[in-house]
C-alpha positions in Angstrom: 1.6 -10.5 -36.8 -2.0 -10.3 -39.0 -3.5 -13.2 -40.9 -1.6 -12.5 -44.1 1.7 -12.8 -41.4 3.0 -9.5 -41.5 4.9 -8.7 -38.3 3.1 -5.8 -36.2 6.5 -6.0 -33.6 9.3 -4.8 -35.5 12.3 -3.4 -34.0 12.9 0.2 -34.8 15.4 0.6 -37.2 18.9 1.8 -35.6 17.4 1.1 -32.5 19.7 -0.2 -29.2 19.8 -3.7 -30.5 17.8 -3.4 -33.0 18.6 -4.6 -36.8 18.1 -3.4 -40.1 14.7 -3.1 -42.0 12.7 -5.5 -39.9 14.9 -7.5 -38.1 14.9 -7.6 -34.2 18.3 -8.6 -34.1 21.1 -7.8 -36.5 22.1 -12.0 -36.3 18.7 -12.5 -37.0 19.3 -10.6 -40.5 22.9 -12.2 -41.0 21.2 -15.8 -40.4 18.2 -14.8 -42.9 20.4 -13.4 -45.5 23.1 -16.9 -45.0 19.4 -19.4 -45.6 18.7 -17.0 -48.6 21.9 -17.5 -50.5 21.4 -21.2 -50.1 18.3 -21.0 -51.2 18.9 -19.3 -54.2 22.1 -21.4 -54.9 20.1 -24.4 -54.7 17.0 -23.4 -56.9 19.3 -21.8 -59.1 20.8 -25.5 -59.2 18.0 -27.4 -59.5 16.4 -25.2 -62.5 18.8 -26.2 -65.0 17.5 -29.9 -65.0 14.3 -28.4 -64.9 15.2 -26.7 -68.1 16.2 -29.4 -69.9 13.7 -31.4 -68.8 10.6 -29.5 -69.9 12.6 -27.6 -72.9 13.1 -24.4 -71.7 16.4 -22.9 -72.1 18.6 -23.0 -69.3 18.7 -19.5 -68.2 14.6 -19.5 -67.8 15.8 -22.2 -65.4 18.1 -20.2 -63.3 16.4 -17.0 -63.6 13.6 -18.7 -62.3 15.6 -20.4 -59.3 16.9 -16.9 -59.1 13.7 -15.2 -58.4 12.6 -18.2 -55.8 15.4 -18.5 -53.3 15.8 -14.7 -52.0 12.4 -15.0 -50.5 13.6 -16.8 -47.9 14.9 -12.5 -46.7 11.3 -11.6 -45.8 10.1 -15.3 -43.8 10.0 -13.1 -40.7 8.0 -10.3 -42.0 5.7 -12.0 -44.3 5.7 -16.3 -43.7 2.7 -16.5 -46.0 4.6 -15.3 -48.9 7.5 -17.5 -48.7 5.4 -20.8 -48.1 3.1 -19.9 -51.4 6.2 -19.5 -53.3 7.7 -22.7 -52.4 4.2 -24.7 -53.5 4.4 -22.6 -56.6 7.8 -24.0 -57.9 7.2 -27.1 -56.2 6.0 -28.6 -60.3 9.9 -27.6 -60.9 11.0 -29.9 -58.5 13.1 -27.1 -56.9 13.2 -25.4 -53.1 13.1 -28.2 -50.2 15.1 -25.4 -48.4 12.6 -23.2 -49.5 10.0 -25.0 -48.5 11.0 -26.5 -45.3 12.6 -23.0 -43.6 8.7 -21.5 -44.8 6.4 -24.0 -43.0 8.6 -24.1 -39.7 8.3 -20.1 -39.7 4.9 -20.1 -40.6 4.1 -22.6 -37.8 6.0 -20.5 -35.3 4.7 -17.5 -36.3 1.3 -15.4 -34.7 -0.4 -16.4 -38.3 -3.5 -18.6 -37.3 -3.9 -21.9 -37.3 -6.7 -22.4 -39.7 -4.1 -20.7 -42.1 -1.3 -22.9 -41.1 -3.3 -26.0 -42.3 -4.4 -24.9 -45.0 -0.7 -24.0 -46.4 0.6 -27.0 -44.9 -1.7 -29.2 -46.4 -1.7 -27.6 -49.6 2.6 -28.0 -49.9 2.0 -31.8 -48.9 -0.1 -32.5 -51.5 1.6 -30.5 -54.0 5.1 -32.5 -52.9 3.2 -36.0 -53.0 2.0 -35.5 -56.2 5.5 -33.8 -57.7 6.9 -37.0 -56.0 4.5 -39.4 -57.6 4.6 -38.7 -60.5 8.8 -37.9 -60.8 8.9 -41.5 -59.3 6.9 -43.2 -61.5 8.4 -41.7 -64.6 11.9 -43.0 -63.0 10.8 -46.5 -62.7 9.6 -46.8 -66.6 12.5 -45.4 -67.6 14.2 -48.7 -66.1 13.0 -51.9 -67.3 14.8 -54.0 -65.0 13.4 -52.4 -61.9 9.6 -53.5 -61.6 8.3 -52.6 -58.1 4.8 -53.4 -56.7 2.4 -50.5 -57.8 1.7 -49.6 -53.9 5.1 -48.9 -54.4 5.3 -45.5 -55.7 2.6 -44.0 -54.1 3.7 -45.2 -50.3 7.1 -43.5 -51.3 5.4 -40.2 -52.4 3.2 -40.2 -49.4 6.1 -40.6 -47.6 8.5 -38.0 -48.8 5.4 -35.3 -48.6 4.9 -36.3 -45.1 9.1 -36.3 -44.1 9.5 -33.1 -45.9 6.0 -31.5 -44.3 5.2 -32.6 -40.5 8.6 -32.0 -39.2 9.1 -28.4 -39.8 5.3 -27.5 -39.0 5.6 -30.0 -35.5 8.8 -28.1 -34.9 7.6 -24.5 -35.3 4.7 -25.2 -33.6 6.4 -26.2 -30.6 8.9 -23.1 -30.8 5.8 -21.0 -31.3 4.3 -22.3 -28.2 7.1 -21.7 -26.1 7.6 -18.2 -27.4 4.1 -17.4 -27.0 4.3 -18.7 -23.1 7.7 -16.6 -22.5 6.0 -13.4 -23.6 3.0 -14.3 -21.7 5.2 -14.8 -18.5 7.4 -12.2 -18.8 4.4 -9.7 -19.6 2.8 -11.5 -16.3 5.9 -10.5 -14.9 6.1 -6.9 -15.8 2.3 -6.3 -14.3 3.3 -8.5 -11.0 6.4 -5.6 -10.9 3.9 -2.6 -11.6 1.2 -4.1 -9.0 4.7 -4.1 -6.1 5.5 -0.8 -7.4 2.0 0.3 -6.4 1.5 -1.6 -3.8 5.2 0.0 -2.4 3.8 3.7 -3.3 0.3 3.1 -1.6 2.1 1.3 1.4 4.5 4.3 1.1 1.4 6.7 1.2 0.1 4.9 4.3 3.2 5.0 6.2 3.3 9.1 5.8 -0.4 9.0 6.8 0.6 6.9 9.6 3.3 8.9 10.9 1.6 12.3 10.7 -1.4 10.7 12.5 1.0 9.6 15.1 2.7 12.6 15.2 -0.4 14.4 15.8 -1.7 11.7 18.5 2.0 12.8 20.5 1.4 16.4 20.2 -2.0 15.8 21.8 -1.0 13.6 24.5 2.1 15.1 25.7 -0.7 18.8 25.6 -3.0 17.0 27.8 -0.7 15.4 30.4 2.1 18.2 30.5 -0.3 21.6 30.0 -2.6 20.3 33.4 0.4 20.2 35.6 2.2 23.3 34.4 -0.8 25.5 34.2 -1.3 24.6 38.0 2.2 25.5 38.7 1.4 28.7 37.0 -1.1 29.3 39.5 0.1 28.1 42.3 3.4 30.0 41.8 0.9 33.8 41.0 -0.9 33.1 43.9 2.5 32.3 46.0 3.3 35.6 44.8 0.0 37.7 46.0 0.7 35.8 49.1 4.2 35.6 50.0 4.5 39.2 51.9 1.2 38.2 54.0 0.9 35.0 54.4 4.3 33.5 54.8 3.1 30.0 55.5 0.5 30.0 52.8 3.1 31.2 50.9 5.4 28.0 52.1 2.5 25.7 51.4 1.6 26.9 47.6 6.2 26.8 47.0 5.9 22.8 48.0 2.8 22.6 46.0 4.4 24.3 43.2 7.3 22.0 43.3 4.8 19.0 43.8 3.5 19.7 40.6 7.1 20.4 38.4 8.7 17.1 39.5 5.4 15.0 38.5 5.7 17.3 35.0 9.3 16.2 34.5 8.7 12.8 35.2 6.0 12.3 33.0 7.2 14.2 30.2 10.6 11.8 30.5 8.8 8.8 30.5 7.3 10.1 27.6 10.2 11.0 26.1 11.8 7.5 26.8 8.5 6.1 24.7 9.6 8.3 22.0 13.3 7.0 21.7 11.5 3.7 22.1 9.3 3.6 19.3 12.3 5.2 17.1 14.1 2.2 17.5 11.5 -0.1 17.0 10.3 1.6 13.5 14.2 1.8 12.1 13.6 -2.1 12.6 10.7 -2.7 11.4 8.8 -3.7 14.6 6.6 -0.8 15.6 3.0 -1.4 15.6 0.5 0.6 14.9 -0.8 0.9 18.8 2.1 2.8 19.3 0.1 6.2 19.9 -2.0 4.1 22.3 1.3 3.2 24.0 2.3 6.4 24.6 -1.4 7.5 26.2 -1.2 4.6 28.7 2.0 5.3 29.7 1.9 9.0 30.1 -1.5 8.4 32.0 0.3 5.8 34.0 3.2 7.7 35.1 0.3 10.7 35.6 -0.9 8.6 38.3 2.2 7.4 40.0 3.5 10.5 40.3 0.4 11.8 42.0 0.6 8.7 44.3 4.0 9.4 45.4 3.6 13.1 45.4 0.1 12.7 47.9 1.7 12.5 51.5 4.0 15.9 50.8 1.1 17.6 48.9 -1.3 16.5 51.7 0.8 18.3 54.3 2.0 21.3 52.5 -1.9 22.0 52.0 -3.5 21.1 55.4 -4.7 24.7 55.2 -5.8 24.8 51.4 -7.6 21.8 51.5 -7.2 18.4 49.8 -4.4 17.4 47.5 -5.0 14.2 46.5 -7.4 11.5 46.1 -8.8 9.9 49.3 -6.1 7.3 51.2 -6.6 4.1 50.1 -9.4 4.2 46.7 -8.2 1.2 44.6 -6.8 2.1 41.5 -8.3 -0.2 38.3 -6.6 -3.2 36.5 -5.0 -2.0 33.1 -4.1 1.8 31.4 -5.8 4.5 32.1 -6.9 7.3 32.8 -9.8 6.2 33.8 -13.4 8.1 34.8 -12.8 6.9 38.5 -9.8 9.2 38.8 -11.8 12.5 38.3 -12.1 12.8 41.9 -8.5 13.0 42.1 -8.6 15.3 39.1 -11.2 18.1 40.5 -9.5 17.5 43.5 -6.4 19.0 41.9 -8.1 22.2 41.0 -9.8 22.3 43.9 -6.0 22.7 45.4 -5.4 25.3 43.2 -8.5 27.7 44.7 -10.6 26.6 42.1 -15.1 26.0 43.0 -15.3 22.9 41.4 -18.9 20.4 42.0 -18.3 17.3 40.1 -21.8 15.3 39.8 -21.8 11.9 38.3 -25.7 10.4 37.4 -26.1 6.6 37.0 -28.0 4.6 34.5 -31.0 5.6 35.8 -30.3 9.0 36.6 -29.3 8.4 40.5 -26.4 10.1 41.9 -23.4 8.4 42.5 -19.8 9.2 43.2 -17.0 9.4 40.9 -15.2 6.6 42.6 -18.0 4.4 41.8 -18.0 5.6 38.0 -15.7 2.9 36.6 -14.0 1.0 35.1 -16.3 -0.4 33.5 -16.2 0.9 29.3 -13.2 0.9 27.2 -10.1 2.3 27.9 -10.7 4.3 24.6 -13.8 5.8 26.0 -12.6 6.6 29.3 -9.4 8.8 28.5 -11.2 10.5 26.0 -14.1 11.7 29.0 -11.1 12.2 31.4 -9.1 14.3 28.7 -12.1 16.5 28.0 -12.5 17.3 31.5 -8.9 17.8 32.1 -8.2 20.1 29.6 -11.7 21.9 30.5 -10.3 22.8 33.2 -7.3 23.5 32.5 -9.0 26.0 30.2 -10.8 27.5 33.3 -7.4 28.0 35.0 -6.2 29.8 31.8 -9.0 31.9 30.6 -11.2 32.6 33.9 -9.4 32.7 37.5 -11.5 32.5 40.2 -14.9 31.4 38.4 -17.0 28.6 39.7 -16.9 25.4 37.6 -19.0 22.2 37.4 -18.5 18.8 36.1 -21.6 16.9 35.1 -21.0 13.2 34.1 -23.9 10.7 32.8 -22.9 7.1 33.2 -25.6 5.6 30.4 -26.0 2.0 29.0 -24.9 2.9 25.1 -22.6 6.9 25.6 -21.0 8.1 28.1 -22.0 12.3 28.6 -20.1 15.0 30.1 -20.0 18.8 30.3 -18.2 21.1 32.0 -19.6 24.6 32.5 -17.8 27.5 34.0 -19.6 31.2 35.3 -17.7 34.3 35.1 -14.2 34.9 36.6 -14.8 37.3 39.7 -14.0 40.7 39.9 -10.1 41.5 40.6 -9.1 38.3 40.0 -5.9 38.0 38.5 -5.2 36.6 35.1 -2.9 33.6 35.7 -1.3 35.1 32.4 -1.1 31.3 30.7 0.1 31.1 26.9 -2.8 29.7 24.4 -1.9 27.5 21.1 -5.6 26.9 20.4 -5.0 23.3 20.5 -7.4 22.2 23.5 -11.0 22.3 22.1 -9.5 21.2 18.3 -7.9 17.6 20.6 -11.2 17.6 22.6 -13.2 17.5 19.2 -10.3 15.0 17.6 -10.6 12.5 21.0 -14.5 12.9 20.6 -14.9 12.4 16.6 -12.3 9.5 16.3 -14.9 7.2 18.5 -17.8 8.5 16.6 -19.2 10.8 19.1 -20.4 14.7 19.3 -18.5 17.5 20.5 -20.1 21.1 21.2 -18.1 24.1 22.9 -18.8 27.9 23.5 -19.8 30.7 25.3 -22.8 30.6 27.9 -25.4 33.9 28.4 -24.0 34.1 31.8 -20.5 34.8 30.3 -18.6 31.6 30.7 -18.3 28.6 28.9 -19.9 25.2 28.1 -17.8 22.1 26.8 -20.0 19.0 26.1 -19.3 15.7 24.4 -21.1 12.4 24.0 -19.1 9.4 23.2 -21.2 5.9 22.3 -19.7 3.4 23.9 -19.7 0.8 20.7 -17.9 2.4 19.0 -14.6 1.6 21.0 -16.1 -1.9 21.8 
C-alpha cells in the first residue's frame, strides 16, 4: 500500500479465490458493498435534517448523502480517500459509519503512521467542534435546561474521542497482527526454501558420497583380490612349463596355487559380507562415513589371516622353492592394517612365485634396518597406502615383466614415509604370465597417494623397466 493508501497487493481479477476489481476475497467485496449501502442509507438520512436546517432543499441533502456513503466500496484500495470524505461532511452532521469504518481501515492499513495521525486528529477535532457547537445550540434552544458551561465542551470532547480512539486502537492492533502473520509466514516460506536446499545440497553430498565410496571398493577389492590371483596365474603357467619335468615341482606350485585361490575367496567373501553390511546399515540410516575405511581393515585383516592359516601347507609344498610365508613367530601389530611390517611377508610372496626381489628399509638416519622393525609406528592411513603401492608394484612386475629383478627401497623419515619400487628388464624367453590389464593400478596408487597430500611419480627407466615412487607426509593422516 503507498502513502496516499493505495493497495500494491491486489488479487488478480478471476483469479483461484480471487474477487472482483480489487478485492482479495469475493466476501471481502460482499461485506464492503453490505457497509456501503448503510452508509449511503444513513447519509442519505441524515441530509434531509441537514437541508432543512441550513435551507437547502431536501434533495441537495440526499444527493449529497448520496455521493458520501458509496465511498465506503474503495476503503480497501484507497483508506485515505474515504477518511477525508467523512471529515468533509462531518459540518453536515452526517457519516459516523462513514467515519468510524475509514479510521479503523486506515489504522490497519500499510499507510504510515505519521499519516494516520494526522487524519485521525484532524476527524477528532472536526467531530468535537461539530459536537460543540450542535450542543450548545440545543441547550439555548431550551430554557429550562441550564447546564454548567464545562458542560458542553466535556461532552463534545468526549463524543470526538468515543467516536475517534476506538476504531484507530482497533485497527492498529489488527494491523499489527496482520503485519506479524505475513512476517511469520514469509519467515516460514524462506525456513522451507533454506530445508529445500539444505535437502538438495545434502542430496548432492550423499551422491558424492556414494560414488567416492564406490570408487574406494573398486580400489580395495583391486588391491587385495588382483595380488593373490595374479600369483595364481603364475604359479599355475609355471606348473605348466613344469608339470612334464618336474613332477614334484609341479606338485609343490598345484598346493601353492590352491594356497593362493582359497585365501582369494575368503577375502573377497568377507568383503562381500561388508558390502551386504553396509547396505543394511545405509537403508537405516546408520552407516557412517568410515565405512570405506571399514572395508580396507577388514579386507587387510582377513589378508593376513588367511596367510597365517595358509603358512604351514605353503611352507611344505615349497621346501624346494623357498619361503612361503613370513618368519614363525613375528608379532603381528595392535589394530587394522596392513601395515609396513608385513612387507617382509609381502616380498616374501613374490619371492615364492620365482620372483628377485631385495627389499631395503633405511631408518631415520639413513641406517639399515629390517622390515620387521619398520612399524607400526605412523597412521594406519599412511601405512596401507605404502603397503598398497608396493603390492600392486609388484603385482605389476608379475603382469608386465616375468622374470625381471625387482627392488623395494623404503625410507622410514621423521615427517614422510618414501618408497620406490624399481624393476630391470624381463629376461630373455621368459614367458608372459598372459595377465589381463584395466589400467587401474598406477591411477589407485596416485588416488591412495594424493588423498593424504603426498607425491606420486611412475614410468619407464633407461634400462627398460620401470620406476614407481611416492612420498606420503605423515601429518597429513595425523
Amino acid at each position: 500500500m503507498t502513502a496516499t493508501g493505495a493497495s500494491e497487493n491486489v488479487a488478480a481479477r478471476g483469479g483461484p479465490g480471487g474477487g472482483p476489481w480489487w478485492w482479495a476475497r469475493r466476501r471481502s467485496a460482499v461485506l464492503d458493498v453490505l457497509l456501503a449501502l448503510a452508509s449511503t442509507v444513513e447519509c442519505m438520512a441524515e441530509g434531509i435534517p441537514f437541508a432543512h436546517t441550513s435551507g437547502m432543499p431536501v434533495a441537495v441533502g440526499v444527493l449529497l448523502g448520496l455521493v458520501a456513503g458509496p465511498v465506503l466500496l474503495v476503503r480497501r484500495r484507497w483508506p485515505v480517500v474515504v477518511v477525508l470524505t467523512s471529515i468533509a461532511v462531518i459540518p453536515a452532521e452526517m457519516g459516523a459509519l462513514l467515519s468510524i469504518v475509514g479510521l479503523y481501515t486506515l489504522a490497519a492499513s500499510h499507510v504510515p503512521r505519521r499519516i494516520i495521525g494526522l487524519l485521525a486528529g484532524m476527524t477528532a477535532a472536526g467531530t468535537v467542534v461539530s459536537t460543540f457547537f450542535s450542543m450548545r445550540h440545543d441547550v439555548t434552544v431550551q430554557p429550562e435546561f441550564h447546564p454548567p458551561a464545562w458542560f458542553v465542551v466535556v461532552m463534545a470532547l468526549a463524543v470526538g474521542l468515543v467516536l475517534t480512539a476506538p476504531p484507530v486502537l482497533w485497527g492498529l492492533y489488527v494491523g499489527a497482527r496482520r503485519r506479524l502473520v505475513e512476517s511469520l509466514r514469509e519467515r516460514a516460506d524462506g525456513l522451507e526454501r533454506e530445508l529445500s536446499l539444505l535437502a538438495d545440497r545434502a542430496e548432492e553430498r550423499a551422491e558424492w558420497a556414494r560414488n567416492e565410496e564406490r570408487t574406494r571398493i573398486a580400489r580395495e577389492m583391486h588391491d587385495v583380490v588382483a595380488h593373490r590371483v595374479s600369483l595364481m596365474v603364475v604359479h599355475a603357467a609355471a606348473l605348466q612349463a613344469v608339470a612334464l619335468k618336474d613332477p614334484e615341482k609341479a606338485s609343490r606350485n598345484a598346493a601353492l596355487v590352491g594356497d593362493m585361490g582359497r585365501q582369494a575367496l575368503t577375502e573377497l567373501r568377507e568383503m562381500l559380507g561388508v558390502l551386504r553390511t553396509a547396505e543394511g546399515a545405509v537403508g537405516r540410516g546408520a552407516a557412517g562415513s568410515d565405512e570405506p575405511e571399514r572395508l580396507a581393515a577388514v579386507a587387510s585383516r582377513v589378508s593376513r589371516q588367511a596367510a597365517g592359516n595358509a603358512a604351514p601347507a605353503s611352507a611344505e609344498s615349497a621346501a624346494g622353492a623357498g619361503p612361503a610365508g613370513a618368519p614363525a613367530g613375528a608379532a603381528e601389530p595392535a589394530g587394522d592394517g596392513p601395515w609396513l611390517v608385513e612387507l617382509g611377508e609381502l616380498v616374501e610372496q613374490s619371492r615364492a612365485a620365482g620372483m628377485a626381489v631385495e627389499l631395503s628399509v633405511q631408518g631415520d638416519e639413513g641406517e639399515s634396518v629390517t622390515a620387521d622393525d619398520a612399524g607400526p609406528r605412523y597412521a594406519a592411513r599412511v601405512e596401507q597406502a605404502v603397503y598398497r603401492v608396493v603390492q600392486e608394484a609388484l603385482t605389476n612386475v608379475h603382469k608386465h615383466a616375468p622374470g625381471a629383478r625387482a627392488r623395494v627401497r623404503l625410507a622410514l623419515r621423521v615427517g614422510e614415509v618414501a618408497v620406490q619400487v624399481e624393476n630391470g628388464p624381463s629376461e630373455r624367453g621368459a614367458t608372459d604370465a598372459g595377465l589381463p590389464s584395466g589400467g587401474n593400478g598406477l591411477l589407485g596408487m596416485r588416488e591412495r597417494v594424493t588423498a593424504l597430500g603426498g607425491a606420486f611419480v611412475s614410468g619407464p627407466t633407461d634400462a627398460g623397466g620401470f620406476r614407481v615412487s611416492a612420498v606420503v607426509p605423515v601429518a597429513a593422516a595425523a
